[in-house]
ChimeraX commands (.cxc) that place a marker at each C-alpha (Angstrom):
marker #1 position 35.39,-21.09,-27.11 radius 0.5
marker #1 position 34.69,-17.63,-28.76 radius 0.5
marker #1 position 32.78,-14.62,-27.24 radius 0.5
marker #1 position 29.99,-15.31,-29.55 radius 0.5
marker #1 position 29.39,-19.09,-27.97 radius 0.5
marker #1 position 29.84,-18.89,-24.26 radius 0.5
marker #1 position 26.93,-19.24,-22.30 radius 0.5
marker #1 position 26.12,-16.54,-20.12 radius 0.5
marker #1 position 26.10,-17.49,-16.09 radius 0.5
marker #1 position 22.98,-17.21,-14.37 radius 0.5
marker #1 position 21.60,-14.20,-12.29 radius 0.5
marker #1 position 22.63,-15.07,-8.40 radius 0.5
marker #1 position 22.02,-12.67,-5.50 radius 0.5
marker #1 position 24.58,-10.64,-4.65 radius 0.5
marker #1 position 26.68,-11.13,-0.80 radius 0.5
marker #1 position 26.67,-7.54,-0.38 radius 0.5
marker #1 position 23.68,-5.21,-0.44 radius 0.5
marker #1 position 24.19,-2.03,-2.81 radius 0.5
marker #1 position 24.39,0.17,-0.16 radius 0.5
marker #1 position 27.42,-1.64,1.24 radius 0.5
marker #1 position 28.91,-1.89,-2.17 radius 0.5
marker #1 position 28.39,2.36,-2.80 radius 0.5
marker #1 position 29.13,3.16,0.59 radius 0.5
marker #1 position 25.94,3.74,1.82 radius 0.5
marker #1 position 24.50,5.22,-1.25 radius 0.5
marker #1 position 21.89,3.57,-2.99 radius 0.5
marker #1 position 22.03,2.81,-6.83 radius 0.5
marker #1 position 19.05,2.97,-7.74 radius 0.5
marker #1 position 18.56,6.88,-7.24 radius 0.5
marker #1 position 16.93,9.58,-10.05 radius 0.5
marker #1 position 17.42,13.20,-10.44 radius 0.5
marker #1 position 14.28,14.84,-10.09 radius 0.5
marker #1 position 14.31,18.58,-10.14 radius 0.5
marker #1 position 18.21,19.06,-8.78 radius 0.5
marker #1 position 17.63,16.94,-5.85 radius 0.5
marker #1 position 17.94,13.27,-5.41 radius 0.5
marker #1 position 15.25,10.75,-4.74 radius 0.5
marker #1 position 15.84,7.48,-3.47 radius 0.5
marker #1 position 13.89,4.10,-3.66 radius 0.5
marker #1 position 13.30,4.69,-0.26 radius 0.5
marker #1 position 12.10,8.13,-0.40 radius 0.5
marker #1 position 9.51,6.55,-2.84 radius 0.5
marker #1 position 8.76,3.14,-0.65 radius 0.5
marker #1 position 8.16,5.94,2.25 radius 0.5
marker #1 position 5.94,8.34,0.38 radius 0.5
marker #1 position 3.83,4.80,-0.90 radius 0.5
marker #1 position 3.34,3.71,2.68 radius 0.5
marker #1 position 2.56,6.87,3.44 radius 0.5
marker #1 position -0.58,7.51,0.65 radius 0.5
marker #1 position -1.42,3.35,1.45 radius 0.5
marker #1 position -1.84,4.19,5.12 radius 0.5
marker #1 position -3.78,7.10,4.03 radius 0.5
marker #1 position -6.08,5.36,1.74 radius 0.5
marker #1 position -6.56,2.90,5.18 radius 0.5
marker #1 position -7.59,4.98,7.12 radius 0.5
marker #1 position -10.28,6.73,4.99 radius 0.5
marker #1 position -11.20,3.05,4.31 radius 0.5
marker #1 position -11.91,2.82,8.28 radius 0.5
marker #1 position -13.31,6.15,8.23 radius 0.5
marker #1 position -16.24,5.21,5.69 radius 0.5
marker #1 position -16.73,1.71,7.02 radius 0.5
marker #1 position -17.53,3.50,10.16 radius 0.5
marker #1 position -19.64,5.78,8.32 radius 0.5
marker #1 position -21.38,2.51,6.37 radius 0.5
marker #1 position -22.16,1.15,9.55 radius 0.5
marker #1 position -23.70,3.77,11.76 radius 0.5
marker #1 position -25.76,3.86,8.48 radius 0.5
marker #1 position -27.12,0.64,8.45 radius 0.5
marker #1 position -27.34,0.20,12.17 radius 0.5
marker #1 position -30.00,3.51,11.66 radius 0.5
marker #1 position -31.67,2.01,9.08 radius 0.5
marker #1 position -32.17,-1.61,11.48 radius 0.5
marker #1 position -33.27,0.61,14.33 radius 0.5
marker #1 position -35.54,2.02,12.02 radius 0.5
marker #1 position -36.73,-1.32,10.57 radius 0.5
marker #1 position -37.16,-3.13,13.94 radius 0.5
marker #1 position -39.54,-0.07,15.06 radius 0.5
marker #1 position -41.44,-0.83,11.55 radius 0.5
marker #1 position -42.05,-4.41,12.47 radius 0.5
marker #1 position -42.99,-3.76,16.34 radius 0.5
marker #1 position -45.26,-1.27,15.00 radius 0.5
marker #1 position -47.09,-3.66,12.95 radius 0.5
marker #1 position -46.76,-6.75,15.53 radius 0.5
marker #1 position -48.59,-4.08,18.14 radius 0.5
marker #1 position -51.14,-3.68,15.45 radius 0.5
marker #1 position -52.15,-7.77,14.87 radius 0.5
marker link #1:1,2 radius 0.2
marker link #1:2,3 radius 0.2
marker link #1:3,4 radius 0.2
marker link #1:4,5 radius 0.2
marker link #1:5,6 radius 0.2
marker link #1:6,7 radius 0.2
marker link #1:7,8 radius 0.2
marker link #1:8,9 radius 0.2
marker link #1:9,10 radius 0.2
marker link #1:10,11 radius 0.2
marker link #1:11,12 radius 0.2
marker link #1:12,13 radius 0.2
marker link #1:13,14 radius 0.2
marker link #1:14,15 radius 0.2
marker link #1:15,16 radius 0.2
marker link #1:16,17 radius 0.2
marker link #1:17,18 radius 0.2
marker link #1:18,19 radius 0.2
marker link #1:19,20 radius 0.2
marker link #1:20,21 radius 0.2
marker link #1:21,22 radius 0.2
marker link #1:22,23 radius 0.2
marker link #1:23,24 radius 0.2
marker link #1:24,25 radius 0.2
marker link #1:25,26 radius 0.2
marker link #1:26,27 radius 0.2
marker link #1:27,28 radius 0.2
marker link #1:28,29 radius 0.2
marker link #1:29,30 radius 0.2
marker link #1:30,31 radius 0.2
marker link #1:31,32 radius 0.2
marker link #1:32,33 radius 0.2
marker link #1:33,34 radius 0.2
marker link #1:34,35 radius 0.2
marker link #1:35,36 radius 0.2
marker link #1:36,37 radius 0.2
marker link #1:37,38 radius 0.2
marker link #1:38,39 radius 0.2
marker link #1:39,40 radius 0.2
marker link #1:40,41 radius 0.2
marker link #1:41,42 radius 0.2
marker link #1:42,43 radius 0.2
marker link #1:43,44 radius 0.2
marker link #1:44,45 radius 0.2
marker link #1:45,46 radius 0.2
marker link #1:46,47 radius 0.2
marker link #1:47,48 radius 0.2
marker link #1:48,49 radius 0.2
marker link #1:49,50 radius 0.2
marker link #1:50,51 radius 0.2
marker link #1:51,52 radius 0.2
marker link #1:52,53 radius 0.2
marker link #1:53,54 radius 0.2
marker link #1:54,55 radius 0.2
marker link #1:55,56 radius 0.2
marker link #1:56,57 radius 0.2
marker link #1:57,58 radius 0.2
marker link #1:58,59 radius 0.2
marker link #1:59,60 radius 0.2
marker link #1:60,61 radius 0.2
marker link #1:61,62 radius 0.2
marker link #1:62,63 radius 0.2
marker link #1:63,64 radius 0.2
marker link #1:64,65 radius 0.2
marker link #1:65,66 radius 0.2
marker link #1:66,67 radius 0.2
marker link #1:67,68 radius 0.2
marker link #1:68,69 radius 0.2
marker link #1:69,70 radius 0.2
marker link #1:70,71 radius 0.2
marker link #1:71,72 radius 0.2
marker link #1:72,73 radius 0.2
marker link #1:73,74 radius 0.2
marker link #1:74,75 radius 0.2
marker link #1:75,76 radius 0.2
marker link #1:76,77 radius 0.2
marker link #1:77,78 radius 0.2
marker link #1:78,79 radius 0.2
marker link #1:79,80 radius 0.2
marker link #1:80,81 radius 0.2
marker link #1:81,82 radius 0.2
marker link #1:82,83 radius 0.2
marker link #1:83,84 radius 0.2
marker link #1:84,85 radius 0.2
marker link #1:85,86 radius 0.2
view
């Protein structure tokens, strides 16, 4: 069979992690400004702006709430206010 007719073999996962295979070193790094940043450098700094956006998340939920639970305090004066009144 010629180069031009073989069928290509299908995509399998590998037995060995890259990191075994490069001695430790991860492939899929990028030069960035003379130093080098690896996929885990940028998984890291993603968790770390995800658990930032969390917790400002929890932080105006909290906010929401005290909110509303002034605005029901208010309400429920409202209504025993009128109920005195009939």
């Amino acid at each position: 069979m010629s180069e031009d007719t073989q069928k290509e073999a299908p995509l399998s996962t590998p037995s060995k992690s890259n990191a075994q295979i490069n001695d430790g070193k991860n492939t899929s790094q990028q030069q960035e400004g003379g130093s080098t940043v690896t996929i885990f450098d940028v998984a890291t700094e993603i968790e770390d702006m995800l658990n930032d956006i969390n917790k400002q998340i929890e932080k105006n939920s909290e906010e929401v709430s005290k909110i509303v639970n002034k605005i029901n305090d208010k309400l429920d004066k409202v209504d025993r206010k009128i109920r005195s009144q009939q």
